[in-house]
C-alpha positions in Angstrom: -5.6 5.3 13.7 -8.9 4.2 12.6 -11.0 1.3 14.1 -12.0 -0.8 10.9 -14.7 -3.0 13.1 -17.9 -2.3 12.2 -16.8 0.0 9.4 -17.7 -0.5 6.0 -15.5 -0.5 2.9 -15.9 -0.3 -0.6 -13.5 -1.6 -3.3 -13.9 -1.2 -7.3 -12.4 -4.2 -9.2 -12.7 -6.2 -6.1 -13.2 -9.9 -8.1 -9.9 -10.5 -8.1 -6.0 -9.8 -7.2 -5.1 -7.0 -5.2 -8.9 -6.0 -5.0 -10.0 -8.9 -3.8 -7.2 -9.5 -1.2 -8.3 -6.2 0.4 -11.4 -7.0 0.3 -10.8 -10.4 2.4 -8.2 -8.2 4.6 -10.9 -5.5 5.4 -13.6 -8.4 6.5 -11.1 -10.3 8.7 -10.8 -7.1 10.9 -14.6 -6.7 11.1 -15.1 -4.7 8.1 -18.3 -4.8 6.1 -17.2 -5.0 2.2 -18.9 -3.9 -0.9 -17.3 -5.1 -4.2 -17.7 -3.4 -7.3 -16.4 -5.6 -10.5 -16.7 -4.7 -13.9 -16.5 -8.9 -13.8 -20.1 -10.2 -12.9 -19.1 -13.9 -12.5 -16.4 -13.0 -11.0 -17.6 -10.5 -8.5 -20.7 -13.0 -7.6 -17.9 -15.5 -6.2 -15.9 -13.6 -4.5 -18.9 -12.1 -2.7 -19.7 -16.0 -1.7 -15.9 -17.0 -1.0 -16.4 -14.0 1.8 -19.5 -14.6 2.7 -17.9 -18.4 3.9 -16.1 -16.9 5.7 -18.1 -15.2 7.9 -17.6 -11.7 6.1 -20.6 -9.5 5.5 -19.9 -8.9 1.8 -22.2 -7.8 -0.9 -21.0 -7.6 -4.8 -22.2 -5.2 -7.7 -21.7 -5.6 -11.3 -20.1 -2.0 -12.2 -18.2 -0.3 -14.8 -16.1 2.3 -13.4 -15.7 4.2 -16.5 -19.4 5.0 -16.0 -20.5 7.3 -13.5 -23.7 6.2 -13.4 -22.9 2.8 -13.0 -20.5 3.0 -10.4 -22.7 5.3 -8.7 -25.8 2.7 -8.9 -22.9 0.5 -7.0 -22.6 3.0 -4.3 -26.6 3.6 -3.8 -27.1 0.0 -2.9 -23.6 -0.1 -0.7 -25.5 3.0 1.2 -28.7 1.1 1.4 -27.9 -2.5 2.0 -24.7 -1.3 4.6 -25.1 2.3 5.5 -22.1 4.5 5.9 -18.4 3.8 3.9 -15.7 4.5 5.6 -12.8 3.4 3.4 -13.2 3.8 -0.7 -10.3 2.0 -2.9 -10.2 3.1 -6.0 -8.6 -0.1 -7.5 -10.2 -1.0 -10.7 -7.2 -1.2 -13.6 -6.4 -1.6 -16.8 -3.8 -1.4 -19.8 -2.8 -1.8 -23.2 0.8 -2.1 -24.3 2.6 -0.7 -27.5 4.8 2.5 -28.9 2.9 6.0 -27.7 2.1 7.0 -31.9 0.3 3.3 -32.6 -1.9 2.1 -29.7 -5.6 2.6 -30.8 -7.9 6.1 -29.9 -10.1 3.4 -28.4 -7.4 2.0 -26.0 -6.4 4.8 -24.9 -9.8 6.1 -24.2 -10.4 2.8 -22.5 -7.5 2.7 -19.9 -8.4 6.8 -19.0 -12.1 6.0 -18.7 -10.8 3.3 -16.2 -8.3 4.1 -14.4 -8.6 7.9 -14.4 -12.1 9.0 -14.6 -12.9 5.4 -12.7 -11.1 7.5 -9.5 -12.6 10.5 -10.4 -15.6 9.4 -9.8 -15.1 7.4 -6.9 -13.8 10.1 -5.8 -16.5 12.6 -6.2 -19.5 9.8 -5.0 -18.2 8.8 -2.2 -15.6 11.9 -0.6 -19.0 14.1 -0.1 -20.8 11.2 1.7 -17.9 10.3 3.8 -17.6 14.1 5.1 -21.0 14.3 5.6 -21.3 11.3 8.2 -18.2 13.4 10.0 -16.6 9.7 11.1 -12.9 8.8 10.5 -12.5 7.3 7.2 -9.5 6.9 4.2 -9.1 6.7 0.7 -6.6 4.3 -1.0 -6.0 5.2 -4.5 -4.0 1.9 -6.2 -1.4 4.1 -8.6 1.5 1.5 -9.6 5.4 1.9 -10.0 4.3 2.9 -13.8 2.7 6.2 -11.8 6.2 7.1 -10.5 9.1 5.7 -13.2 7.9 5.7 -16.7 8.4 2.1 -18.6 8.5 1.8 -22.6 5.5 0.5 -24.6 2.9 1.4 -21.2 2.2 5.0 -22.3 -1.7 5.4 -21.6 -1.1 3.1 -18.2 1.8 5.0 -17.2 -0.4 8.6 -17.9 -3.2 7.2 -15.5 -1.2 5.9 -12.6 0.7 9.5 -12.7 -2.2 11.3 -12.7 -3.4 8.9 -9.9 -0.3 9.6 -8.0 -0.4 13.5 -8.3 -4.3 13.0 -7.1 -3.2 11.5 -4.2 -1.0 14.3 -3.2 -3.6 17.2 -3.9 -6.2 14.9 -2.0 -4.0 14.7 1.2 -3.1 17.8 1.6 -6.6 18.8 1.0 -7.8 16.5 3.8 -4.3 17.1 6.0 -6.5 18.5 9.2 -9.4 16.3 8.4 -10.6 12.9 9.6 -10.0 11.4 6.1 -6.5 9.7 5.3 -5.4 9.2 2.2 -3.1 6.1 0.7 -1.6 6.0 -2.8 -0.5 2.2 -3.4 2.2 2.2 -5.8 3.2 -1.7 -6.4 5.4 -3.5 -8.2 5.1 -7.4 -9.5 2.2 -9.1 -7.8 0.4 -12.2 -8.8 -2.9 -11.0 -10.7 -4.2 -11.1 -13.9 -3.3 -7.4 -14.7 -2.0 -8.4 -17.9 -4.8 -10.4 -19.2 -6.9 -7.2 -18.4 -8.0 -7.3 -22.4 -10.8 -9.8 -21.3 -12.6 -7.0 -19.6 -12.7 -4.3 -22.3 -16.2 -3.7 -23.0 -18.0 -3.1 -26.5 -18.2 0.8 -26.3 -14.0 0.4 -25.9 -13.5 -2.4 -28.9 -14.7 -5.2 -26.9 -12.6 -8.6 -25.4 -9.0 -8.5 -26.4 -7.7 -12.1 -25.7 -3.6 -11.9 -24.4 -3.0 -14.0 -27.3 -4.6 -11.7 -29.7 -1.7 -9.3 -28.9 1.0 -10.4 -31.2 2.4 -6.8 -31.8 3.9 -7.1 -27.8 4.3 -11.2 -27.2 7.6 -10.9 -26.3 7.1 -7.9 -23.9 4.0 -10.1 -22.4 6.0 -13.1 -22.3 8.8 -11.5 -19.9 5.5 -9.3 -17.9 3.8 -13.3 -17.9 7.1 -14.6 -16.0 7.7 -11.6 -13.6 4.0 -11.9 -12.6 4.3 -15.2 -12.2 7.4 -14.5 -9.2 5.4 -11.7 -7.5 4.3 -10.5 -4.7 1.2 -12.6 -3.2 -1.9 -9.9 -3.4 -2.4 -10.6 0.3 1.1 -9.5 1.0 -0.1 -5.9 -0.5 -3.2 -5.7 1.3 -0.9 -6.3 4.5 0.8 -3.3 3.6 -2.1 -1.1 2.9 -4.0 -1.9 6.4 -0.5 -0.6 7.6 -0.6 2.2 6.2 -4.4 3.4 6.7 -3.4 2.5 11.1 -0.6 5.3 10.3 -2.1 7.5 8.0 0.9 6.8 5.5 0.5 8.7 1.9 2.6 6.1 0.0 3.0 2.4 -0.3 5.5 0.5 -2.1 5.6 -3.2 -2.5 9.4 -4.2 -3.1 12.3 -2.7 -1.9 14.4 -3.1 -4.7 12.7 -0.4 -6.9 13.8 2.0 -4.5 17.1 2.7 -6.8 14.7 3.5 -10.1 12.9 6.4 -8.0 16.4 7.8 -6.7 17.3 7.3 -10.6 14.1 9.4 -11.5 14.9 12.4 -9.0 18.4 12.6 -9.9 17.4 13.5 -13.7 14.6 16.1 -12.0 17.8 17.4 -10.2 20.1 17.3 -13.5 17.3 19.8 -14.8 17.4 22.3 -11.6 21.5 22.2 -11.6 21.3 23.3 -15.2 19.6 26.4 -14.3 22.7 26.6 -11.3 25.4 26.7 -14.4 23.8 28.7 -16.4 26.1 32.8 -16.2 24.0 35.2 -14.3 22.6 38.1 -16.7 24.2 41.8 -16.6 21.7 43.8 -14.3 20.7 46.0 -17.6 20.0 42.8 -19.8 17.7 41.8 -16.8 15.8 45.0 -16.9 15.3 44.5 -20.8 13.9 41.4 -20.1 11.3 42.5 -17.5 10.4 45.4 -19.8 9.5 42.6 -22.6 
């Protein structure tokens, strides 16, 4: 179980939502906090909210999609609070729309985020948090998209899988190590995940408003509402200091999405009792077959 006092965390797309709710969650437990925001405004206020609070917090304007950027971020994290002990990989994004039609430029936006964004959180900070030999973790923030596939979220759906199947190498890299690893897989939470367009920078297309986005408005209206009815960000963060105390690989959010991963296996199973049915071949046809 690790000991977040005195610890240090440091969380990417920490601004806002999710990120920022862990953020506030580490401090509260005596956690130093470094936020990294692709949101400069943004990331400056949240940095002050927690800072009125009594949390040592500093903020760094940082786009994720650039290594160089984000590891900038994690140079002044090292100087201005020393050692990280817990990385979240948190920073998201998305576009919506049919697989065949959503832009080269969208797509390479949401894998520069959301894919090489952990890659290279991963590479900066895994080396330095061996190195210091202390107990640390690593939460990678995946979604329900990275486990059941959804229509029209194609290049998200492709990131939070790969994010997932990370995970999994990662832990069982780390199994005998002092390093945990956490995949948080949620569901509907209150953010501004789907306004996400306001964020994409010039190299990617540049600002997208949600209105702009006429091709999905009624696919955004019914995301807008469920949104809307979710799960309060601080809720999640509850559930990932959980699961970093147990050293728990996976967090889900609701309960009720259970069903759609059972769903999911049973059509992986479908594919393996195929094979069951299928007539054995003669011993000699077998032979042929080797021989090719």
């Amino acid at each position: 179980m690790m000991d977040f006092s005195g610890k240090t965390a440091f969380v990417t797309g920490g601004a806002s939502g999710i990120g920022f709710a862990l953020c506030r969650a580490f401090g509260q437990r005596g956690m130093s906090v470094a936020i990294a925001d692709v949101e400069a405004e943004a990331c400056a206020k949240a940095v002050e909210t927690l800072r009125n609070e009594g949390i040592r917090a500093i903020g760094t304007s940082c786009d994720v999609s650039d290594r160089n950027s984000l590891a900038g971020a994690a140079n002044r994290t090292f100087s201005e609070l020393g050692k990280v002990h817990v990385l979240c990989n948190n920073a998201g994004v998305s576009r919506a729309g049919p697989i065949e039609s959503i832009a080269a430029s969208d797509w390479e936006w949401v894998i520069g985020v959301n894919l090489k964004g952990l890659i290279h959180g991963l590479q900066i900070f895994l080396p330095h948090i061996k190195a210091h030999g202390e107990t640390g973790h690593i939460v990678n923030t995946a979604s329900m998209n990275g486990v059941v596939g959804a229509p029209l979220a194609g290049p998200y759906s492709a990131t939070k899988f790969a994010s997932v199947g990370i995970s999994e190498v990662l832990a069982a890299e780390l199994e005998d190590s002092l390093i945990g690893v956490s995949v948080l897989c949620p569901s509907w939470v209150k953010t501004r995940m789907l306004d996400n367009g306001r964020n994409r920078p010039a190299h990617f297309g540049g600002p997208i408003s949600l209105d702009a986005d006429g091709a999905n408005a009624e696919r955004n209206k019914r995301y807008a509402k469920a949104l809307e009815n979710g799960l309060d960000p601080a809720d999640v963060a509850k559930l990932v200091i959980e699961a970093i105390e147990t050293r728990r690989l996976y967090i889900f959010t609701h309960a009720d999405r259970r069903s759609d991963v059972e769903r999911r296996f049973e059509l992986m199973m479908e594919g393996f009792e195929a094979l069951a049915e299928k007539p054995a071949e003669p011993p000699q046809r077998q032979a042929e077959s080797k021989r090719r």
